[in-house]
C-alpha positions in Angstrom: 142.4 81.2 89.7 139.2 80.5 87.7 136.8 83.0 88.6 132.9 83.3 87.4 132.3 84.8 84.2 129.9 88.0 85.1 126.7 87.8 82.7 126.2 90.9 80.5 122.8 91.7 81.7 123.2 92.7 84.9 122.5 95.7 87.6 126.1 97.5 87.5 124.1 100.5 89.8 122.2 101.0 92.7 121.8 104.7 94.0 119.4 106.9 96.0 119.5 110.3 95.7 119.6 111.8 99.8 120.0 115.8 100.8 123.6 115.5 101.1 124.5 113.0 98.5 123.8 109.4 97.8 123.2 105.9 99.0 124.7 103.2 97.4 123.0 99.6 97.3 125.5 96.9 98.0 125.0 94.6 94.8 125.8 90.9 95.4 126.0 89.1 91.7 126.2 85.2 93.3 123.1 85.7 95.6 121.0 88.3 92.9 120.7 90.5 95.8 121.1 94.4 96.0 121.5 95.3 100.2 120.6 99.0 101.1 121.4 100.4 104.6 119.7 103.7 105.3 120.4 105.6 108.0 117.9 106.4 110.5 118.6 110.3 110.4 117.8 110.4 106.7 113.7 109.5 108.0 112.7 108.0 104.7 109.9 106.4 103.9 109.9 106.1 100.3 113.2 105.8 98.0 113.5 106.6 94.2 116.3 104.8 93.3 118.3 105.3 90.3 119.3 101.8 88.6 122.2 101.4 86.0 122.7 98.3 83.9 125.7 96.9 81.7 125.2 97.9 78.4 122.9 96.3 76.1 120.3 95.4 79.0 117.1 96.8 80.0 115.2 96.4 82.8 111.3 94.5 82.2 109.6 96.9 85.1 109.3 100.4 85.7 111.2 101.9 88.2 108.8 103.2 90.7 109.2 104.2 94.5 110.0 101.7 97.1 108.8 101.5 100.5 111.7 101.3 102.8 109.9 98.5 104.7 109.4 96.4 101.5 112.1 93.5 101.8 111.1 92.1 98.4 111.4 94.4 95.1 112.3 92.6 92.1 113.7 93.7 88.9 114.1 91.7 85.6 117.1 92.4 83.5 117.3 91.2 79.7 119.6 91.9 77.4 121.6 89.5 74.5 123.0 86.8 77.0 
């Protein structure tokens, strides 16, 4: 089986911080997608997430607040590769 060598700069982690815990995004490598379902009980308008990447990368924007009805947030990753 010949499976898809990951790149090193990549998102490895997608979290937002809730009252009882976290959210996790659902990251999909192939598509360059990260999919967050939020409850409805949570009432959030705003999320701060908290983003990991592989070692060696960065990410090219700040990390500021997203509006939960904002489909299309984009982060750059660099790194050596």
């Amino acid at each position: 089986m010949n499976l898809p060598e990951l790149q090193n700069s990549r998102i490895t982690e997608y979290k937002i911080p809730v009252s009882d815990g976290v959210i996790t995004g659902v990251i999909d490598e192939a598509d360059k997608t990260i999919t967050v379902y939020i409850p409805f009980y949570y009432q959030l308008d705003v999320i701060d997430p908290q983003i990991k990447v592989s070692e060696g990368a960065k990410i090219s924007e700040e990390i500021l607040p997203v509006d939960v009805m904002s489909t299309n947030v984009t982060y750059t990753v660099t790194g050596a590769d």
